[in-house]
N, C-alpha and C positions, 0 to 999 in steps of 0.2 A: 504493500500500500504506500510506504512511504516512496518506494523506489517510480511509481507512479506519479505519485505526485511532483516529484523533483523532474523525472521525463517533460511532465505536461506544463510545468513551470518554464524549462528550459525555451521547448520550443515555441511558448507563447512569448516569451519573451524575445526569439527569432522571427515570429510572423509579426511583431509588435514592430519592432526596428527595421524590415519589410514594408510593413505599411507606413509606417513614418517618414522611410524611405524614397519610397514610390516605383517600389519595387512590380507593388500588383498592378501597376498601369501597363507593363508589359504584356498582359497574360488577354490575348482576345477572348470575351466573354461569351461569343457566341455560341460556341458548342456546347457550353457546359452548361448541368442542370439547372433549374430556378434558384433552387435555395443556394447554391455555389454561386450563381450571380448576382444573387441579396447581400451574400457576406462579401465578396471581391467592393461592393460598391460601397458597404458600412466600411471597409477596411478602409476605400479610399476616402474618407472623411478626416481623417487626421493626414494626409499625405503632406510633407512641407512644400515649402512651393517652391521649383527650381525650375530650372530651363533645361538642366541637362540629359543627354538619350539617357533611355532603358539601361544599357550596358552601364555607363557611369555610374548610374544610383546604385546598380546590382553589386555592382564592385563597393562602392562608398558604402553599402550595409553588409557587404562581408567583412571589409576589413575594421567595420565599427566594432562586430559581433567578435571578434578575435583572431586568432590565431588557429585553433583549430577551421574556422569557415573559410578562412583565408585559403589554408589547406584543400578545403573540401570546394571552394573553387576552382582551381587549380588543378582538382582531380576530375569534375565532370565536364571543367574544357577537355577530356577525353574520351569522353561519352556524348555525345552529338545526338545519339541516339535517345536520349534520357530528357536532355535540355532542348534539345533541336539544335540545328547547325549556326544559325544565328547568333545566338545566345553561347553557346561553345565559342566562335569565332570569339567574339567578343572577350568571354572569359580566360584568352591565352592570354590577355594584357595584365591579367592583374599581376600585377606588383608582391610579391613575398618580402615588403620591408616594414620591419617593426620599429618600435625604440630602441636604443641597445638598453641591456639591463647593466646597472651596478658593476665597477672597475672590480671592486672589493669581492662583489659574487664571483666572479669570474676566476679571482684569483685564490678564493675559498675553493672553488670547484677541479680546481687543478690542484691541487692542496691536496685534496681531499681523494684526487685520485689516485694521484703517485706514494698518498701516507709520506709524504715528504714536505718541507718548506719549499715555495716556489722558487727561491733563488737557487734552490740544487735542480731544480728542472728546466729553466730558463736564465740564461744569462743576463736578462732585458725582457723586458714583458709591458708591450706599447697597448694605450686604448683603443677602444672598437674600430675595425673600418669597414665592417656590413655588419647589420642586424637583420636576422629574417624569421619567420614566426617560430620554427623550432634550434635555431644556434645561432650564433652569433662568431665573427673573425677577428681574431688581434693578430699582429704582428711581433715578433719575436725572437729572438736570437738565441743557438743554442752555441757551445763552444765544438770547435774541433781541432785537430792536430793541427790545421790550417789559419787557424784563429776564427772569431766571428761567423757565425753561416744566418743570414736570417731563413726564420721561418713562417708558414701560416698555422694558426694553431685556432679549431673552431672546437667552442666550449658550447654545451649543452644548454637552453636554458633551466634556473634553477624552480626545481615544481613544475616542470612543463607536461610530466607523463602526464601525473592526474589532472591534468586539465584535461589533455586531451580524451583520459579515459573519461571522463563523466559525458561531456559530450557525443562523443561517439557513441557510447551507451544510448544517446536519446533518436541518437541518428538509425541507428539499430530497431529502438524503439517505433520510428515512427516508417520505417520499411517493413516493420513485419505487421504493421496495420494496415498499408500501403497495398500490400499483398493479399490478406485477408479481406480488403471490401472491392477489389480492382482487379480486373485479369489483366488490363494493361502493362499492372505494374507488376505482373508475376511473369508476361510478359518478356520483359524489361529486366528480370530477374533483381529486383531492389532490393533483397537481404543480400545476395550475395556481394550485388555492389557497393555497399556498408560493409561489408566482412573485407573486402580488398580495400579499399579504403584504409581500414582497422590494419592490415598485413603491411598494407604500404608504412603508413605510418610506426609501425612498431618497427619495421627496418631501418627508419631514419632513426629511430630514436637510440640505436646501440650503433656509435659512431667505430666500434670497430669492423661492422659489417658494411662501412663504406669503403674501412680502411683497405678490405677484403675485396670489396669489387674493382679497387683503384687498380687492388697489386694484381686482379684476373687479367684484367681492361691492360696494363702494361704488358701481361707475357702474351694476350693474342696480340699485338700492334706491335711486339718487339722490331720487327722488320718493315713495319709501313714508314715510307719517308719521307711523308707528309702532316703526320699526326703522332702525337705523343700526351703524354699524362703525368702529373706530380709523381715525385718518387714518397714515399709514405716513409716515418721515421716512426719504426714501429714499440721503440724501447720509449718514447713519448705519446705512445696510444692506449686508450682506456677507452670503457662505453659510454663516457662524459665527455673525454678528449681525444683530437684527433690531430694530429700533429704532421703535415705537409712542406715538401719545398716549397718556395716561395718564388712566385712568377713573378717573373720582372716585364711580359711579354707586352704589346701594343693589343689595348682591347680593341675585336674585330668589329666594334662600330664607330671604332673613331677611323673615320675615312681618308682623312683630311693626314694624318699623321700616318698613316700607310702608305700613301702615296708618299709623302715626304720623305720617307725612308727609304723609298725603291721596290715595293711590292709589288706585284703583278695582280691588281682588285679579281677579272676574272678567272683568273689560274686557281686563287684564294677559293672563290665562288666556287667553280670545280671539287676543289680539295674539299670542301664542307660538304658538298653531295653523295662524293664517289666513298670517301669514309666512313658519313653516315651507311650506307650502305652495302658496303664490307663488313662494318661492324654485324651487321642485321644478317646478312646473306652467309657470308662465311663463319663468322664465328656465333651468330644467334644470341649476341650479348650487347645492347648498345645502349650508351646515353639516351636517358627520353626529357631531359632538358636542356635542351643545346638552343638556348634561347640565346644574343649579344651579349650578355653580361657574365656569359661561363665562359665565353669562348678568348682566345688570345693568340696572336704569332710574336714567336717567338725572332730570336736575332738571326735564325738558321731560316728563318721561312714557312716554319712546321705551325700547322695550329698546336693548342692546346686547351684542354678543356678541365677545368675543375667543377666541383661540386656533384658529386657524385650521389647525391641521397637519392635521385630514382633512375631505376635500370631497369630496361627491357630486355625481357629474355625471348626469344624463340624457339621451339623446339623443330627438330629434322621437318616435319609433315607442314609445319609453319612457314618455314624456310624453302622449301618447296613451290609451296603455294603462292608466297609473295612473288618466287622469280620466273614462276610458270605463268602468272597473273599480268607482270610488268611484260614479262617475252612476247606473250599472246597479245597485249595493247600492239606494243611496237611493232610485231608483224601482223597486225589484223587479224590473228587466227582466232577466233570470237568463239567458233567452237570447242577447239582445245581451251581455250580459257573457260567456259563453261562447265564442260566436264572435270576441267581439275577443282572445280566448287563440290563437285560431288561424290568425285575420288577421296577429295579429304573429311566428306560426310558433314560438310557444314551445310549444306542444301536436302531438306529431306528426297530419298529417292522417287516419293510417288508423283515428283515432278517432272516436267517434261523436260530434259536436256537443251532442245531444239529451241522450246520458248525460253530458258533462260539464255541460251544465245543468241537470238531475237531482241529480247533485252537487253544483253550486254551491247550488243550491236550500236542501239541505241544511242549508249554514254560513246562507246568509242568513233563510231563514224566522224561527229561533229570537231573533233579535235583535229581530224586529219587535213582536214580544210582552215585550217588555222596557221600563223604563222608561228616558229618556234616558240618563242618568248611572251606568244600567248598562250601556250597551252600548258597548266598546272599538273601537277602528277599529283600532290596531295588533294585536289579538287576531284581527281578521275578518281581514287581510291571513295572519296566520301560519297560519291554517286555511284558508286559500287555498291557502298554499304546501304545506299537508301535502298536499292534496287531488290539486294537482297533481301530485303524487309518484308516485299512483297512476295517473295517465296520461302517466306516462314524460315532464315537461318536466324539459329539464336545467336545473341552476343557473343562475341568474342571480344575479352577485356587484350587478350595479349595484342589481337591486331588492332584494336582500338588505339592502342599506347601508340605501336607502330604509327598510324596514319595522324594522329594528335604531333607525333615529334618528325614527321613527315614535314605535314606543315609550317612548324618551326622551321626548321633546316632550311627549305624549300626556298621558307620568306627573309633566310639570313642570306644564303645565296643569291637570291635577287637584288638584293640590296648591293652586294656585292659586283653585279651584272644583270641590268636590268634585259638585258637580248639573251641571258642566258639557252641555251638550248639543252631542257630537261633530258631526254630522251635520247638525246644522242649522249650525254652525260654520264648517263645510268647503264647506258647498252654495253658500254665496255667491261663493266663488273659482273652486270646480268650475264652478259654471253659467258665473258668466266667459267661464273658458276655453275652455269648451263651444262659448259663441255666439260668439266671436272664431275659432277653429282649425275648428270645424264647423259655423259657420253658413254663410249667402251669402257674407259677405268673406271668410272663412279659404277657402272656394272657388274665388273669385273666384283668389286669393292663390298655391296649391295650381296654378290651372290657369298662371298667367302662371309660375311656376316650373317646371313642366313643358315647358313650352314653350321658356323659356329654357336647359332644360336638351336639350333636343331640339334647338335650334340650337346648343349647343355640342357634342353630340356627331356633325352633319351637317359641320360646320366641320374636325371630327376624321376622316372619314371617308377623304378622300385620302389623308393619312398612315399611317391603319392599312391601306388596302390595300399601299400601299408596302412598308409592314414584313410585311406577309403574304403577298408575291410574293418579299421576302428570306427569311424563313423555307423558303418551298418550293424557293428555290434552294441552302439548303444543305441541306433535305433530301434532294434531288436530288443533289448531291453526294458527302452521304455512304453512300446507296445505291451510288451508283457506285465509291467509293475505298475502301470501309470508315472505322469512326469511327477518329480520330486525336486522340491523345494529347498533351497540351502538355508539353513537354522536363519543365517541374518537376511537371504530374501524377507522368509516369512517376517522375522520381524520389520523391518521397510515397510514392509506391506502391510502392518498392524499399526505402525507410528501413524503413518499416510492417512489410513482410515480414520485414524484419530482425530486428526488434524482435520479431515474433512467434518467429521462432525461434530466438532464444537465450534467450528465456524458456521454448521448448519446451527447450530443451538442457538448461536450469539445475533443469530439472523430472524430466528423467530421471536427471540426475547426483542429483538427491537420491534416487529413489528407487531406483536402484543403491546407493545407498550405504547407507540401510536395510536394501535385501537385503542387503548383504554383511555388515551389523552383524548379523542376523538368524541368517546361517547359522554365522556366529563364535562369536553365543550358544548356538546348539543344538550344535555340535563340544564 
């Protein structure tokens, strides 16, 4: 009850800061029932009065609401599906900066990590120079046989879990209500997308599982000679503290100072595309916030990316599907791109193949007629994903990330070169991986795994009959004795019953006692 009440507190206090907002001026009222369109319009009765779009307000009442919503913006700019595309587009802007908190916290917190005084862990320990809702960046110097080295060293903030735990809790809360009165939203699968949300966040929050993704993210790109990653100082890392070189690079939107320096703007452009997409393709591990202010070139030429708290993974069938997806755009083959929707079982089978390449057809023809530098790759994916909507595939959060850090990229490399040409960009990595994973040797490769996986599961076979001559003996048994109960089953099962009725008890004694108020009033 109480945990009820604090739920319905929370997010009245978010549809509260919404409407004050003028968040629900956004939401066309036409589809939706009477009584939904009674409350949208009582809601907007307290609205303040601004000038500014939909998107600004939506953003200016998340980042009022905190640090967790901040987050949770952020996260369903990757679900397009959930918010609509508009609304998405708009929420890649928002902003992940907070106050910084307290020098003193900071330096409690490292303190407290190492069981050490901060001057045995830093040589020099400088104030904040980003704060973002879950950590915060100092600058720092540790010693080496070389003298001086700085470093970056991002501290946790202090209380930040249970905040975000209680919230998340209500976000939890109000999707499994969400589900229960809406097929849209089950749909839409909205507990689950609150439990990823939940996952995402608990990985940000143990900063040495970024330290972990940095030093993965280094040994697949050991050889790319165009992109590279912080080296991680791991005898200064804890789940509080996360202790990085320190880039000295030119941020990749300051334009003006790149040129000044001698860069090549669309060579750079290139290099953010064909990375991102190695990353994705070949190793199925990539940055999913490669927004201008993670990104850097360094004095050699090379990007570099920091801030690692969200990673996209892809699995083999994923990785597939993206470069069988991209192949088939670029050579018009609308049918094999069709069929590999259904090879990978994201399109249920009792569809017609034919009309979903018919379909696909559709998104793809119009591009072709286009000149390079108009035509979007993250746009073609998102009208992929509407399309398949219409033949019933469920979400997929992994490709969601994908096409969410698509679009990032996309629009840092544009900036970069506004003629860019996507497609011819990408074809070079695509084919790659094409003729490696589906030529002769990805073949070759494909069957000696098969195989190897064939002998391991022959190797398993004694055992699993074992265990399935155990199974039909106590099947066997419990046909014969009826099922039997473990001593603290039964008791669970006795507490429970308990519980249930004296809460029945507690329910009729009030409402006797109602009545009796009742008839006392009418005497």
């Amino acid at each position: 009850m109480i945990s009820l009440f604090s739920h319905l507190t929370r997010l009245g206090r978010t549809g509260f800061v919404f409407a004050r907002e003028g968040v629900f001026g956004m939401i066309d009222p036409a589809p939706l029932p009477l009584p939904v369109r009674a409350a949208l319009r009582v809601a907007r009765l307290i609205e303040r009065p601004q000038g500014e779009a939909g998107s600004v307000r939506l953003s200016a009442a998340l980042t009022r609401l905190g640090p967790t919503y901040v987050k949770l913006g952020q996260f369903m700019a990757t679900r397009p599906d959930v918010v609509g595309v508009a609304v998405a587009r708009e929420l890649e802007s928002l902003q992940d900066r907070m106050p910084p908190f307290p020098q003193g916290e900071a330096e409690a917190t490292i303190a407290r990590a190492f069981d050490k005084p901060l001057r045995e862990v830093f040589v020099s320990f400088g104030p904040s120079v980003a704060a973002a809702s879950i950590a915060q960046v100092h600058r720092a110097e540790v010693m080496t046989p070389d003298g001086p080295k700085a470093v970056a060293v991002k501290v946790l903030r202090p209380g930040i879990e249970r905040r975000f735990k209680v919230d998340q809790d209500a976000f939890a809360f109000a999707a499994r209500k969400a589900e229960a009165f809406s097929a849209e939203a089950r749909r839409l699968r909205m507990i689950e997308t609150a439990a990823t949300l939940r996952r995402s966040v608990a990985l940000e929050m143990d900063l040495r599982l970024e330290a972990a993704a940095l030093s993965e993210m280094a040994e697949n790109i050991k050889d790319d000679p165009d992109f590279r990653v912080p080296s991680v100082d791991w005898e200064r890392t804890a789940k509080e503290v996360l202790t990085l070189e320190w880039i000295d690079g030119t941020p990749l939107s300051d334009h003006a100072a790149l040129r000044a320096k001698g860069f090549d703007l669309p060579k750079l452009g290139q290099a953010v595309i064909q990375s991102f997409l190695r990353h994705a393709l070949r190793d199925g591990f990539f940055h999913a916030d490669m927004h201008p202010g993670n990104l850097f070139v360094d004095a050699d030429g090379r990007i570099v990316a920091v801030d690692f708290g969200i990673m996209g993974r892809l699995g083999p069938k994923e990785r597939r599907f993206l470069a069988e997806i991209l192949y088939g755009f670029i050579t018009r083959n609308y049918l094999r791109t069709a069929e590999v929707h259904f090879e990978a079982g994201y399109v249920p089978s009792h569809h017609s193949v034919e009309s979903f390449a018919q379909a696909i057809r559709a998104i793809g023809e119009p591009i072709h007629n286009r000149t390079a530098e108009e035509i979007s790759m993250a746009k073609l994916l998102m009208l992929l994903f509407e399309v398949t909507g219409l033949f019933d595939m469920r979400t997929r959060p992994e490709l969601l990330l994908l096409q969410k850090t698509m679009v990032v990229v996309e629009g840092v490399a544009r900036t970069l070169d506004p003629r860019l040409d996507m497609w011819r960009t990408a074809e070079p990595v695509v084919r790659e991986w094409m003729e490696r994973h589906l030529g002769p040797v990805g073949r070759i490769e494909d069957a000696a795994g098969g195989a190897a996986e064939l002998g391991r599961f022959l190797g398993g076979v004694p055992q699993l009959l074992s265990r399935g001559a155990a199974v039909l003996e106590q099947l066997d048994a419990a046909t014969r004795n009826g099922l039997v109960l473990a001593p603290e089953t039964v008791a669970d099962i006795g507490r429970a019953e308990a519980r249930r009725n004296r809460w029945t008890a507690v329910a009729l004694w009030v409402i006797a006692a109602l009545l009796a108020y009742l008839v006392f009033a009418l005497l």
